[in-house]
C-alpha positions in Angstrom: 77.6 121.3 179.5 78.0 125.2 178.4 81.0 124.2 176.6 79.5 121.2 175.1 76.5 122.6 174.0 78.2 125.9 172.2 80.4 123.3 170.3 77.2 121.1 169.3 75.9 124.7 167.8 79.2 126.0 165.9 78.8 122.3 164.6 75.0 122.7 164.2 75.6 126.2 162.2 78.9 124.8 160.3 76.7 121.7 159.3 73.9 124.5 157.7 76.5 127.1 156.4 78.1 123.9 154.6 75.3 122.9 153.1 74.1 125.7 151.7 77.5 126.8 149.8 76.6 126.7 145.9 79.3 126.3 143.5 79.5 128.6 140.2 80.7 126.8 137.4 81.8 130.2 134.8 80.5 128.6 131.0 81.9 131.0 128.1 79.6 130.4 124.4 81.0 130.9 121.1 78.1 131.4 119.1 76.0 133.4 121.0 72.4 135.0 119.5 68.7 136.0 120.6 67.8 132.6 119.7 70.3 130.1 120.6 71.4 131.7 124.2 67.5 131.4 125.6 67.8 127.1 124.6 71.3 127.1 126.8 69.6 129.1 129.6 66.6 126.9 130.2 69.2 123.5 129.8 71.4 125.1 132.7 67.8 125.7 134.6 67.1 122.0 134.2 70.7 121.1 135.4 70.7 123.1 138.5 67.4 121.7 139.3 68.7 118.3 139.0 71.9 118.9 140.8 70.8 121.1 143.8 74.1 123.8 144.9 75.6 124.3 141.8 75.1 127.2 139.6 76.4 127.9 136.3 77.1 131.5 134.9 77.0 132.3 132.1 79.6 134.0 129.8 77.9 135.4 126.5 80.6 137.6 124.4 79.4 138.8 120.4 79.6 136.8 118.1 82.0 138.2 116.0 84.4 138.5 119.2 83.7 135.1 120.8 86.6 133.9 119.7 88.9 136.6 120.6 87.7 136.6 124.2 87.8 132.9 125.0 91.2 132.9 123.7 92.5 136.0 125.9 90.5 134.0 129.0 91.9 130.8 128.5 95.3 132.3 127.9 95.9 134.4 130.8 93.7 131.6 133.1 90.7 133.5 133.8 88.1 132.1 135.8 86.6 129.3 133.9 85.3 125.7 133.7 83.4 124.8 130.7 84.7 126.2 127.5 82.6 126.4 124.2 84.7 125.2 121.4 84.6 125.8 117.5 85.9 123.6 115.1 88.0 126.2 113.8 89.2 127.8 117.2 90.3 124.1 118.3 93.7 124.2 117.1 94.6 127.4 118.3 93.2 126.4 122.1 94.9 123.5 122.1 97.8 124.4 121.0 98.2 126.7 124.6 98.6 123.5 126.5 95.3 124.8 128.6 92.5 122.3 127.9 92.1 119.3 129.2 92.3 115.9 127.5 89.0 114.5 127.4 89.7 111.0 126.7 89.3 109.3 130.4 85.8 110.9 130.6 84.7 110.0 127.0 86.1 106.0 127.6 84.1 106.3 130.5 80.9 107.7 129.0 77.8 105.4 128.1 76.6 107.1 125.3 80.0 107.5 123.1 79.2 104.3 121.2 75.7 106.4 120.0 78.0 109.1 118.2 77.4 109.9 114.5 80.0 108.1 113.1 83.5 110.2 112.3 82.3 113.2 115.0 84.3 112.2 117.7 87.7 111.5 115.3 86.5 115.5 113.6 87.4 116.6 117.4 90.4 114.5 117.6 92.0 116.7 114.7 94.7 118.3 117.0 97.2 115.6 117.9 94.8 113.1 118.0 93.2 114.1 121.5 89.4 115.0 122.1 89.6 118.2 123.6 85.9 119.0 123.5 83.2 116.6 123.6 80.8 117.9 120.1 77.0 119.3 120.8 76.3 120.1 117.5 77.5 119.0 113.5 77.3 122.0 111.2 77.3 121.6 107.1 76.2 124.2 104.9 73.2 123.8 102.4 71.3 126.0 99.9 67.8 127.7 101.6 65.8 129.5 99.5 62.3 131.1 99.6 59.9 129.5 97.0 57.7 132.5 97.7 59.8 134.9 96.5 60.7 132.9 94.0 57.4 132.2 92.5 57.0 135.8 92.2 59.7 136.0 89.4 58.2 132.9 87.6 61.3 130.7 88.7 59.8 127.0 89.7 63.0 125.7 91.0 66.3 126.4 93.4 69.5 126.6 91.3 71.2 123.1 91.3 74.5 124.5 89.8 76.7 127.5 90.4 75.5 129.0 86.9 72.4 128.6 87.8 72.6 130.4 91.3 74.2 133.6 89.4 71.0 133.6 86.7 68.7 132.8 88.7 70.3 135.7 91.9 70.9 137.7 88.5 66.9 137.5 87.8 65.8 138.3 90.8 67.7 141.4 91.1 66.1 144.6 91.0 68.1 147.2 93.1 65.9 150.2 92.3 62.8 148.0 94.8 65.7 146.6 97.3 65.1 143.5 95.4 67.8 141.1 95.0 69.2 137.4 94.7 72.2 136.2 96.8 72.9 136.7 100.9 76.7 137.5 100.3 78.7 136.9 103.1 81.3 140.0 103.3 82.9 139.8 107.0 82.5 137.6 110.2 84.2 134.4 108.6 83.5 134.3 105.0 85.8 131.6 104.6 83.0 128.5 104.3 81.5 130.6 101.8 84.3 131.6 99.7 85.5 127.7 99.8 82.2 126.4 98.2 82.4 128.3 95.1 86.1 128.0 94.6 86.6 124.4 95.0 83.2 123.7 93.5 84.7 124.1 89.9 87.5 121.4 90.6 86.7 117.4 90.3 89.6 116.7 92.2 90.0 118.1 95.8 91.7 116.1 98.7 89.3 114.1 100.7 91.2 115.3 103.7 92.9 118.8 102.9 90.2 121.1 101.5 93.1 123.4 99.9 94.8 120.9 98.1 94.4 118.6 95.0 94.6 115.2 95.0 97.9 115.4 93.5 99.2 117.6 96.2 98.8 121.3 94.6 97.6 124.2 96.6 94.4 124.6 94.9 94.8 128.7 94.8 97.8 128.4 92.4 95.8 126.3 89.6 93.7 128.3 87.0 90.4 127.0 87.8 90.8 129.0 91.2 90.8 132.5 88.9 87.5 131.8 87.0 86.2 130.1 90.4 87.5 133.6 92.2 85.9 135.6 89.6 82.6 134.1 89.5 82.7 134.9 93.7 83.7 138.2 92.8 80.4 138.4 90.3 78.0 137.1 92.6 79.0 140.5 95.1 78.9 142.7 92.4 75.7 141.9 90.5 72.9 139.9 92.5 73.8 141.0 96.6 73.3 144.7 98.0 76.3 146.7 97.8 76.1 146.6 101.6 76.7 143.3 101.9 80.3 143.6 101.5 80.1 144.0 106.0 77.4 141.1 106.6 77.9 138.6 109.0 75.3 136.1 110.1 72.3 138.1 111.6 72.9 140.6 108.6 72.4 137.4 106.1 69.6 135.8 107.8 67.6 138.8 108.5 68.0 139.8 105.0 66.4 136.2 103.5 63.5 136.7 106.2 62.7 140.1 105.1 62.9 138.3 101.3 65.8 140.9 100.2 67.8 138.0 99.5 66.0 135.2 99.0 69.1 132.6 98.6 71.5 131.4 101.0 74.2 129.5 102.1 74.0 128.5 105.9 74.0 125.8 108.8 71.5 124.0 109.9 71.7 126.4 113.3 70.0 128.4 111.2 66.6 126.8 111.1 66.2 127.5 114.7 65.3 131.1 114.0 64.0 130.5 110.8 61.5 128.2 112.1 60.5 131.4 114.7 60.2 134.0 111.9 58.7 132.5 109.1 55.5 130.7 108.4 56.0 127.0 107.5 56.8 126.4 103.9 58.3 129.7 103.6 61.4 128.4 103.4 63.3 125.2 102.3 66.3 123.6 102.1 68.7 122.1 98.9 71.7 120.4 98.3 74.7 122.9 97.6 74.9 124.1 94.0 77.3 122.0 92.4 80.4 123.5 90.3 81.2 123.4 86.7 83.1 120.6 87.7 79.8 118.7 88.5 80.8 118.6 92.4 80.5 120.3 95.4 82.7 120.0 98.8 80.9 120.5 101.8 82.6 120.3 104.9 81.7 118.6 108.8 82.0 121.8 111.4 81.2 120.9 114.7 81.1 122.7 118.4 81.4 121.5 121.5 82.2 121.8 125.8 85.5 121.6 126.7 86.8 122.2 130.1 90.7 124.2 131.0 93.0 122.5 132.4 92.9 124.9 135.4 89.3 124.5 136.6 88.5 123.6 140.1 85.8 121.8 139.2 86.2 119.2 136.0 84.6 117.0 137.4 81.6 119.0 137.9 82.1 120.4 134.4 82.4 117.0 132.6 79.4 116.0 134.6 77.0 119.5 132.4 79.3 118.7 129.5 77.3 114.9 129.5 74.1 116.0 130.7 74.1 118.8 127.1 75.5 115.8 125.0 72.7 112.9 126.7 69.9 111.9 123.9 67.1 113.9 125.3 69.0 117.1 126.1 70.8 116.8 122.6 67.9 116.3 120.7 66.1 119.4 122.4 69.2 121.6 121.9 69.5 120.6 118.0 65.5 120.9 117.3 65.2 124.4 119.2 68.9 125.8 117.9 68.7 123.8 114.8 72.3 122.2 114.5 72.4 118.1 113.7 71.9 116.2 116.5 75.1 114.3 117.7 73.5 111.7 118.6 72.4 108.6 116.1 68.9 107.9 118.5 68.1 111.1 118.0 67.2 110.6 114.6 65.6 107.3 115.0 63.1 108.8 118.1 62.4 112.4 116.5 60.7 112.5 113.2 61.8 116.2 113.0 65.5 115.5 111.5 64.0 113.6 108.7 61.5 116.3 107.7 61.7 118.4 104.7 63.7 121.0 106.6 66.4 119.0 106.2 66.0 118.0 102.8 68.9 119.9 101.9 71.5 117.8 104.1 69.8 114.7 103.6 69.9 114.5 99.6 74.0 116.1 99.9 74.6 112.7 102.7 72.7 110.5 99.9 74.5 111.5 97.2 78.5 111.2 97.7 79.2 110.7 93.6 78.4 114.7 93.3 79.3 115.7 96.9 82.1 114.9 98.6 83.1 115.6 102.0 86.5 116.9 103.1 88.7 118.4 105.5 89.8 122.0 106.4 93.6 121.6 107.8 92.5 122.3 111.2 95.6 120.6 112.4 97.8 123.4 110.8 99.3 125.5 113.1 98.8 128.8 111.2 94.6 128.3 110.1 93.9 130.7 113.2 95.8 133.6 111.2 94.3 132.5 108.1 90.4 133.4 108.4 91.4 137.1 109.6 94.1 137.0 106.5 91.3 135.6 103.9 88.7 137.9 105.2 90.8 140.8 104.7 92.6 139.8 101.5 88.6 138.9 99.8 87.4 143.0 101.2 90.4 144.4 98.9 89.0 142.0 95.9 85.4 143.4 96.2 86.6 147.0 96.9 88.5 146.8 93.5 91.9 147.4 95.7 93.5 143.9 94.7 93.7 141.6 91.4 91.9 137.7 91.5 95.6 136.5 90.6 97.4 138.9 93.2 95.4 137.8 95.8 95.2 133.9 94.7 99.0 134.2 95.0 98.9 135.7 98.6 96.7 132.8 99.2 99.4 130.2 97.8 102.2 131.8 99.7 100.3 131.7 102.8 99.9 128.1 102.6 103.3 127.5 101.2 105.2 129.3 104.4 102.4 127.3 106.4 103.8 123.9 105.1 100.3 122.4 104.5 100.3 118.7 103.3 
């Protein structure tokens, strides 16, 4: 009975030490902030409560790092389950063999006929495979601050790239820190760069952003120099000299505090917009369109993917669903601000249809004057070309290279890259 009765409590205690073993799923974000980390906090909270013994921790790099970090983890198999993924990272991931293929969980997954359509084929650009499962779409628009505005006299946002520079050019009054434009100097420029350039062409490649319809490298034609230069232009005479280091907090503080009362950005920006300004102190457009009478916005997207290595996809897959379920998507996109992934989300919540998202909705509306495309994801070498661009477009605006030299580094790049 002594025997029996120590064995029923090593049981007894096994039983209780068993059940009280919590497993930590390790989640690394990409676009960490102030205002978008808080939002992903209180969604794990409402997970764990739903899904007593596991915990999730956390991983929250900078910004302008992210990148670099989940890279170096994923390569060198650092603890991890549930990876944040860029659109513009994906490639580069993939391409280390270390994240899983997503398909047998998607095929399995109620909700994937409820996608926007065309998300789910954006995150099957490398090799064909979904890799991540999308949280958020991301397209760039015009915001601008009809306050600030009115105080000039100016009634309405530019509608054209002309406009933008007369209207950036009017507003700027450096002596009172006054001035037009949010420039975008460092931290990925390359969205912002893109817009102008290829908004003075009529014929860019549905599905290559850097190439003509005809096939050409669009940095080798001549409407890339006046497009380059009228870039160069918007620095140099309507956006603090300073601006030349900006990333994303630097631009979006600046249009709150009404330095720079135009901007380019994603709808992610809305979320801390909506926090720091009054409503109606801001609104959104359509992109400016180009002297070619078009503009060429582009589909981002992030998402959850999970390595290859976890212990615990199953687990992982069953956050990454939770994030991406109707009503956990729909309060992610209204508290961060990106575009719900979802198609019920905009049928249940009036919010996506407001006038905060004029902007998108009129660009969606209007495809004669704004065309999507493509940015070759797919192409082994775009993770060396944002760090190349970046620094190539500093020695520009420092006055250290020529438009045509560096429109010609630009052409080569591509060229050795074999884009088609």
């Amino acid at each position: 009975m002594k025997k029996l009765f120590v064995l029923m409590c090593v049981l007894i205690v096994s039983l209780f030490v068993f059940s009280e073993e919590v497993i930590t799923l390790n989640l690394i974000e990409a676009f960490s902030s102030p205002y978008r980390t808080p939002t992903l906090n209180n969604i794990i909270q409402m997970f764990e409560t739903l899904n007593p013994g596991v915990k999730i921790n956390v991983i929250s790099p900078p910004y302008e790092t992210a990148y670099q970090k989940i890279n170096l983890m994923v390569s060198t198999e650092q603890p991890l389950d549930i990876v944040e993924i860029g659109d513009w990272d994906l490639s580069a991931l993939a391409a280390m063999g270390k994240l899983e293929d997503l398909t047998p969980y998607i095929e399995s997954w109620p909700e994937k006929d409820d996608m926007v359509e065309g998300v789910l084929e954006a995150a099957s650009i490398y090799q064909g495979i979904p890799y991540l499962l999308p949280h958020g779409i991301f397209v760039k628009a015009l915001f601008y601050r009809p306050d600030i505005l009115a105080k000039y006299g100016i009634e309405n946002y530019p509608k054209t790239m002309p406009e933008l520079y007369e209207i950036s050019k009017t507003l700027t009054e450096s002596g009172k820190n006054q001035y037009g434009f949010a420039f975008r100097g460092k931290g990925y420029p390359t969205a912002f760069i893109d817009i102008v350039i290829t908004s003075f062409f009529d014929d860019i490649d549905p599905n290559n952003m850097y190439l003509t319809k005809s096939g050409e490298i669009i940095f080798e034609d001549p409407r890339a120099v006046e497009a380059l230069n009228f870039y160069v232009s918007l620095y140099k005479d309507t956006s603090p000299k300073d601006s030349i280091n900006w990333g994303w907090d630097e631009q979006v503080n600046s249009f709150v505090s009404g330095i720079t009362p135009l901007l380019f950005q994603d709808p992610d920006t809305t979320g801390m917009l909506n926090e720091m300004l009054q409503p109606g102190q801001y609104k959104t457009a359509p992109l400016p369109l180009g002297t070619s009478g078009k503009a060429y916005p582009s589909f981002g997207f992030v998402g959850w993917g999970i390595p290859t290595y976890s212990e615990h996809k199953d687990l992982a897959w069953k956050f990454i669903k939770f994030v991406a379920s109707a009503e956990i998507n729909g309060y992610w996109s209204k508290s961060y601000g990106a575009l719900p992934v979802l198609e019920s989300v905009y049928t249940y919540d009036s919010y996506f249809s407001s006038e905060i998202f004029e902007g998108w909705t009129r660009m969606f509306d209007d495809p004669e004057h704004y065309q999507f495309t493509q940015y070759p994801l797919d192409n082994e070498n775009w993770g060396k070309w944002n760090e190349f661009q970046e620094k190539t477009m500093q020695q520009v605006l420092l006055g250290q290279l020529s438009v045509e030299s560096c429109l010609k580094q630009w052409t080569d790049f591509w060229k050795d890259a074999g884009i088609k």
